[in-house]
N, C-alpha and C positions, 0 to 999 in steps of 0.2 A: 294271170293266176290259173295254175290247174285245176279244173276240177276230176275228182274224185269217182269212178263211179261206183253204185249203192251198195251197199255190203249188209247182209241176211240181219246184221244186229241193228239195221237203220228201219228195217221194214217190215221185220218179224210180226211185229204186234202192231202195225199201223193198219191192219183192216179187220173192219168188225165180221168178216164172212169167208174169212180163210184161216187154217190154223197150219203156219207153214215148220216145217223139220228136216234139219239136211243135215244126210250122214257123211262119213268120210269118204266116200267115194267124187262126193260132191251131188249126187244125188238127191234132190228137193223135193219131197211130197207135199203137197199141196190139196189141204181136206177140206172141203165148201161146205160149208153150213152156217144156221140161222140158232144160235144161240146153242151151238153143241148139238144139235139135233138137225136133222134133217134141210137141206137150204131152201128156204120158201122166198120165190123169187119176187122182187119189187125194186121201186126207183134205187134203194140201200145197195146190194148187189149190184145193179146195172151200175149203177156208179161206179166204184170204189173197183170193179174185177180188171177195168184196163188200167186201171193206173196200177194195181196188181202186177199186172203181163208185162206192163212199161217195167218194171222195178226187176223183177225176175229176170224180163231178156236183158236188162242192162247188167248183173250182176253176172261178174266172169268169173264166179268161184261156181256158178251151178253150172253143173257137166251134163246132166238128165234131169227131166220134169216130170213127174207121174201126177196128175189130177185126179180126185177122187171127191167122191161126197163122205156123207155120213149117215151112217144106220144103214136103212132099209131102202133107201130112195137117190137115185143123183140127183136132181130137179123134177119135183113134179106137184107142189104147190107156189100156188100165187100168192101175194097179199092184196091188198085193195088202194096200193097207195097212188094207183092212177084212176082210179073211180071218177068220174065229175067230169064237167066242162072241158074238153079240149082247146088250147088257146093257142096263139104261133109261139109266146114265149117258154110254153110247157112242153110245146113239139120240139122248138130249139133244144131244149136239154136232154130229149128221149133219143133226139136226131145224133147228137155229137156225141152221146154216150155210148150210142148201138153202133157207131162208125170205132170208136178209139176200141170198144171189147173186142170186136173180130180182129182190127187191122193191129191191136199189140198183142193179140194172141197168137197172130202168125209171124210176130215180129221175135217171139223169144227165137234164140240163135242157138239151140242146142234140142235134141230128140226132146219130145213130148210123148209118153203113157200116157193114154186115157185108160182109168181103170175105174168102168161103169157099174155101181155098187146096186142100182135098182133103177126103179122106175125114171125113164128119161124122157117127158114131157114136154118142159118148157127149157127151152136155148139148150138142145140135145147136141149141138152144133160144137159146142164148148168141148164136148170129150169127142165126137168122131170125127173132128179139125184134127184129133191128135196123129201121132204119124205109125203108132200102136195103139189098137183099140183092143181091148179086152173088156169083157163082160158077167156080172154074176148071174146064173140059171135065171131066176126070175126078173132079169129088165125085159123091159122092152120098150119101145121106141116111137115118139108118134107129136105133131105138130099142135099143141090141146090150145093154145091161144088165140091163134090167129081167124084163119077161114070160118072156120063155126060161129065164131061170136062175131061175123060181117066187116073184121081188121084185115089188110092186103099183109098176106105173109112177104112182106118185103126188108125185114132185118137183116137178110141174108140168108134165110133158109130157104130161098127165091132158087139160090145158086148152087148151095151146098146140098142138098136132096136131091136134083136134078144132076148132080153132078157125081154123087154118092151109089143111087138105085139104077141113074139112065132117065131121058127124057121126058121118057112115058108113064113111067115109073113112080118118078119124082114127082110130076105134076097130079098124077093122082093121090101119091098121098098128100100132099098138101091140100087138097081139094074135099078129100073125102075124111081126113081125121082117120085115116087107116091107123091100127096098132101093128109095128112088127115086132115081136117076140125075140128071143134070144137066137134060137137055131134060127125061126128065119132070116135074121141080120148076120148069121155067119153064114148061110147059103147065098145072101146077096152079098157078101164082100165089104158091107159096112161093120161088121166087128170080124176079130181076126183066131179068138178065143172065148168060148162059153166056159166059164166057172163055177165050182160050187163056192158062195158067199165066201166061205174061209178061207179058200186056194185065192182069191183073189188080191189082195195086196201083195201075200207073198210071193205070186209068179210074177205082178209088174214090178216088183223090186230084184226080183231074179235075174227079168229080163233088162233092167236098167244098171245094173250091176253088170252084164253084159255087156251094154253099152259103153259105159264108163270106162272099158278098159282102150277102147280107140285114144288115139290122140286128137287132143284140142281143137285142130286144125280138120281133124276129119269131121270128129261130130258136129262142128257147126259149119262148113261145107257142106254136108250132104243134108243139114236139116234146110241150107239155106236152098238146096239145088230142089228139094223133091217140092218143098213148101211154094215155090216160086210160081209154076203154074195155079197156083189155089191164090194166091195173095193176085197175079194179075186178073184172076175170074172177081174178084170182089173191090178189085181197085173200079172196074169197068162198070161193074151192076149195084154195089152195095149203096153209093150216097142214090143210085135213080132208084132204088128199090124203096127205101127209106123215105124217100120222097113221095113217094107214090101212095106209102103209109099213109102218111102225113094227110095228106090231100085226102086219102078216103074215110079219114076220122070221124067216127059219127059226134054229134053233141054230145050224148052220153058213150064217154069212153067204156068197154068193155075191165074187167079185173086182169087187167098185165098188158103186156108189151108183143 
């Protein structure tokens, strides 16, 4: 028996932190948030965003992806829903959820916009993973979970910072809780366009619209070709990283991931 694969009316409404719309071009935007508002990150999210990415890369009607939050923020509050005891069966589920978000985000088969609406704190990785990054004036950018509050930055943003800013670069900000700002994320190479708020969806739909007009076979060849050295750097470090997590877990867990 065939199956079938997922089509935007199977999966539209299947996750409580995405509000997903695809136009005719085939063109998918993809708005994250936490009840209409702003996406404040917990177990709820961490969940449900790769099984997300699984659904989106498996559907062959979307030609482009644009990622976006909502309001004034991409990500940059937490909730508390990891607060308490660390246990192996609660790491189990933090462990296999921070592997399936990265590895089906780099699994969708067609160009990714990141189109970064504000402040991007926590899992900043989610829009400048994308293969376009654009920016509104006031983001800016910075690891708020992990190293400060005594968690090993080992989700993946071990790989993708270091591999983003440069070695040196990379490993201080993680270390330090640096903030980089809009311009200086487009003077290091990690966004590609500063925006004013308003310009911003309409130029990642501009530029996806662009996209979109390649053939089938191009856009997802060349998303498979650029994305391949990033998906081998996290096949290699992402479950030792996570691991590494795990193990340096205090008793009392830190607010987030």
């Amino acid at each position: 028996m065939a199956v079938a694969p997922p089509r935007l009316a199977d999966y539209a409404t299947r996750y409580e932190h995405a509000t997903l719309q695809r136009d005719e071009l085939g063109v998918l935007e993809v708005r994250l948030h936490s009840h209409d508002g702003p996406l404040v990150w917990g177990a709820g999210p961490h969940t449900e965003l790769g099984y997300l990415f699984g659904d989106i890369g498996a559907d062959p009607e979307n030609r482009v992806v644009i990622i976006t939050g909502t309001g004034d923020r991409f990500i940059a509050d937490l909730d508390t829903s990891w607060v308490g005891a660390m246990t192996p069966e609660k790491w189990n589920t933090i462990y296999n959820h921070g592997r399936r978000l990265l590895q089906r985000l780099l699994e969708i088969e067609v160009p990714v916009i990141g189109a970064v609406n504000g402040p991007a704190t926590v899992h900043a990785e989610i829009a400048v993973l994308s293969d376009i990054v654009l920016c509104a004036e006031h983001t800016y950018f910075s690891d708020a979970p992990h190293f400060r509050f005594g968690t090993v930055p080992g989700d993946g943003v071990h790989v993708i910072w270091p591999m983003l800013l440069g070695p040196n670069r990379g490993r201080y900000f993680l270390l330090t809780g640096q903030r980089i700002d809009a311009a200086q994320a487009l003077d290091l190479g990690v966004v590609s366009e500063v925006l004013a708020p308003e310009a911003l969806l309409p130029r990642a739909h501009a530029l996806a619209a662009k996209l979109a007009r390649q053939p089938t076979t191009t856009l997802r060849y060349t998303r498979d070709a650029v994305v391949q050295p990033i998906r081998r750097a996290l096949l290699d470090n992402l479950a030792y990283g996570l691991a590494l997590e795990g193990l340096g877990a205090h008793a009392s867990w830190p607010a987030g991931e």
